[in-house]
LODO-883262 format. One record per residue (C-alpha): residue number from 1; y, z, x. Coordinates in steps of 0.25 Angstrom, whole numbers, plus 2048, in hexadecimal, padded with zeros to 3 digits. Layout:
// residues N
REC    nr    c2    c3    c1
REC   NUM     Y     Z     X
...
END
This chain:
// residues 96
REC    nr    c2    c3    c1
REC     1   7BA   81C   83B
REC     2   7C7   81B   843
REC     3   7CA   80D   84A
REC     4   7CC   80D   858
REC     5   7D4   802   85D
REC     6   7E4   800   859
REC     7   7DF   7F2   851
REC     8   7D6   7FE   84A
REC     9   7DE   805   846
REC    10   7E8   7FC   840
REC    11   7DD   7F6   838
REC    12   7D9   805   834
REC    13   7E7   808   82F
REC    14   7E6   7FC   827
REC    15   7D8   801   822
REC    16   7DF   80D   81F
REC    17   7EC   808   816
REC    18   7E3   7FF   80D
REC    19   7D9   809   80A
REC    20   7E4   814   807
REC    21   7E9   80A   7FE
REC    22   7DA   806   7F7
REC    23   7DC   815   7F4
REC    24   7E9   816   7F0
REC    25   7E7   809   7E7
REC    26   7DC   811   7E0
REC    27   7E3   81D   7DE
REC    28   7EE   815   7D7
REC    29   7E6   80F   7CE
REC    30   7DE   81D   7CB
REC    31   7EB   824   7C8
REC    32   7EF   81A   7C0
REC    33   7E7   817   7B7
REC    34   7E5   825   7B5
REC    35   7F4   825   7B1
REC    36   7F4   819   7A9
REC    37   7E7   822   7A2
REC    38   7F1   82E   7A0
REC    39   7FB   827   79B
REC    40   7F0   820   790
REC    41   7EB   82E   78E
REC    42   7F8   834   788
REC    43   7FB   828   77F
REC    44   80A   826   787
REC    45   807   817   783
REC    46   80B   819   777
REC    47   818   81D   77A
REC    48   81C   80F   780
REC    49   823   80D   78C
REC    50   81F   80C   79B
REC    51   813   813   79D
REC    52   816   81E   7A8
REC    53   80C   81A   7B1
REC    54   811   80F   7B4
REC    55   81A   814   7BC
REC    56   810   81E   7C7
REC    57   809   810   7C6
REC    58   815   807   7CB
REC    59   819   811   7D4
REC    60   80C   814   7DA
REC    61   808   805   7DA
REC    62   814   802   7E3
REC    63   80F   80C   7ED
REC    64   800   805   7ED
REC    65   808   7F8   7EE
REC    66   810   7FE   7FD
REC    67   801   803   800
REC    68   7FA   7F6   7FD
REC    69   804   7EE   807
REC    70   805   7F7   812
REC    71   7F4   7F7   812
REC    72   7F2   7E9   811
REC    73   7FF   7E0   814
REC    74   805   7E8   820
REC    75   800   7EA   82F
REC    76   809   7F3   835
REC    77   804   7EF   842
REC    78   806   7DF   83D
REC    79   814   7E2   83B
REC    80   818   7EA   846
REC    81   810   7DD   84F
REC    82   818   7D2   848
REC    83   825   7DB   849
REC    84   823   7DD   857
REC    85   81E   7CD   85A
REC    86   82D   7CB   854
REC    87   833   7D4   85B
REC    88   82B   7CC   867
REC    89   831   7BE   863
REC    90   83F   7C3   861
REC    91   83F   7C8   870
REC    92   83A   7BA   875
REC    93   843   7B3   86E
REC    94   84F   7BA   872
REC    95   849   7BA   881
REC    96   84B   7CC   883
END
């Protein structure tokens, strides 16, 4: 399915970032807890310390945190409009 008008296609980039990220999110927490499962598995706990997977976890969440904004709190189209609406004012107001 492909959208045909511009407002379309907006709405079908926006489609397109949040279920990237529905995958993405499952993909974390697969490889995750398949980590947290190795690290279990070889009886590191035992050993004290900060469990290594924390960190591919923390690292990894950050990204999926950047992914989750730009898919459901941005509009690049919103924000080049309001930019430009500024712009628009600024020009009124200084008569140009």
């Amino acid at each position: 399915m492909e959208p045909n008008s511009q407002r379309d296609q907006q709405l079908w980039k926006i489609a397109q970032a949040r279920a990237k990220f529905k995958t993405s999110l499952i993909i974390y927490l697969v490889t995750n807890a398949f980590l947290w499962a190795v690290w279990l598995a070889t009886g590191a706990y035992e050993h004290g310390g900060t469990p290594w997977p924390v960190w591919p976890g923390i690292g990894w969440g950050l990204a999926l945190a950047f992914q989750y904004f730009n898919a459901w709190h941005r509009d690049p189209t919103g924000d080049a409009v309001r930019e430009y609406e500024k712009l628009q004012e600024e020009k009124q107001r200084k008569g140009i």
